[in-house]
C-alpha positions in Angstrom: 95.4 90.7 110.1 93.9 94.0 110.5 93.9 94.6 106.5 91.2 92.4 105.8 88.6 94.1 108.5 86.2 97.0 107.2 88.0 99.0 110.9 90.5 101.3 109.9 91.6 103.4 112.5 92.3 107.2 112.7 95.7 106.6 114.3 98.3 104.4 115.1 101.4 104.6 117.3 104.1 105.5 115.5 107.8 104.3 115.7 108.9 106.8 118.1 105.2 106.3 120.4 103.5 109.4 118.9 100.2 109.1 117.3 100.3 108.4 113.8 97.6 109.5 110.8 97.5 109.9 107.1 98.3 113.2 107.2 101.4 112.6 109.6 102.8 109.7 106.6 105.4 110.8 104.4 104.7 112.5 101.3 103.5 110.0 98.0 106.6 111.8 96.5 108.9 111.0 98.9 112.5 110.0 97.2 114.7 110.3 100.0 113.9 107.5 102.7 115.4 108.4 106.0 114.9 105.6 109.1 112.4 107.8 110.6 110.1 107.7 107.3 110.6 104.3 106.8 109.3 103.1 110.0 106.6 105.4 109.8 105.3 103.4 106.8 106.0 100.0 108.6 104.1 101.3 111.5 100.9 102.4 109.3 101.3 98.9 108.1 101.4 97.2 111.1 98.6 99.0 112.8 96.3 99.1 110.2 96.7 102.7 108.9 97.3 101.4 105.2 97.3 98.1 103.7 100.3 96.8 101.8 99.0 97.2 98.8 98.0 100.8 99.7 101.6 101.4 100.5 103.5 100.1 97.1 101.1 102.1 95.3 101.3 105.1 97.5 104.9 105.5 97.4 105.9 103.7 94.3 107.5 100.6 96.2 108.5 97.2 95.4 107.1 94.3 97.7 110.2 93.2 98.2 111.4 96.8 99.2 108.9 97.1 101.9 109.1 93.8 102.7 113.1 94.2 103.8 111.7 97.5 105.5 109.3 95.2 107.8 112.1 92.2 108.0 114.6 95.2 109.7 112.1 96.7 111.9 111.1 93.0 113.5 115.1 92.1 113.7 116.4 95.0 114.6 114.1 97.6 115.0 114.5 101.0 113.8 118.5 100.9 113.6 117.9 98.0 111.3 116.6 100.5 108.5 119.8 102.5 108.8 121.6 101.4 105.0 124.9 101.7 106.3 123.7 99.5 109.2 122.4 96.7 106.8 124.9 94.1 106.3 125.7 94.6 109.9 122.6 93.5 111.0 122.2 90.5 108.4 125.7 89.2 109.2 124.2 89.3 113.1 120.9 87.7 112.4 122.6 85.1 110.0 124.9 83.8 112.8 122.2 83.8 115.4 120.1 81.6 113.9 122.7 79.4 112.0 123.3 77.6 115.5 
């Protein structure tokens, strides 16, 4: 994993395949998390932009809450983040892998 390396990079790509930086995140006060925003923070994850820890702190989160971010973006991808989307997606994944 990239978050134990002293390499941080100036930019990732971002969820929509623009370049990524600090300055392009979300605001640390953001309180309304639209799909875009979210994935913008699982992308700085993922690329090495900001470790997890970096992230709850950041942007007040729960590990579990940015954990189900991530989980969403791997199933599903961005439409996974959408909440009215959620248990559409889980219901899909459960029966996929249940046989």
């Amino acid at each position: 994993m990239i978050e134990n390396q002293d390499f941080r990079p100036a930019q990732v790509i971002g969820p929509l395949g623009e370049p990524l930086t600090l300055e392009d995140l979300p605001s640390p006060d953001t309180k309304r998390w639209v799909v875009r925003r979210k994935a913008e923070v699982v992308a700085a994850v993922s690329g090495g932009l900001l470790t997890i820890d970096e992230v709850l702190e950041r942007y007040n989160l729960t590990l579990e809450e940015f954990a189900s971010w991530q989980r969403a973006v791997d199933r599903s991808g961005m439409q996974g983040l959408r909440v009215t989307r959620l248990q559409h997606y889980r219901d899909l994944y459960e029966r996929q892998h249940r046989y």
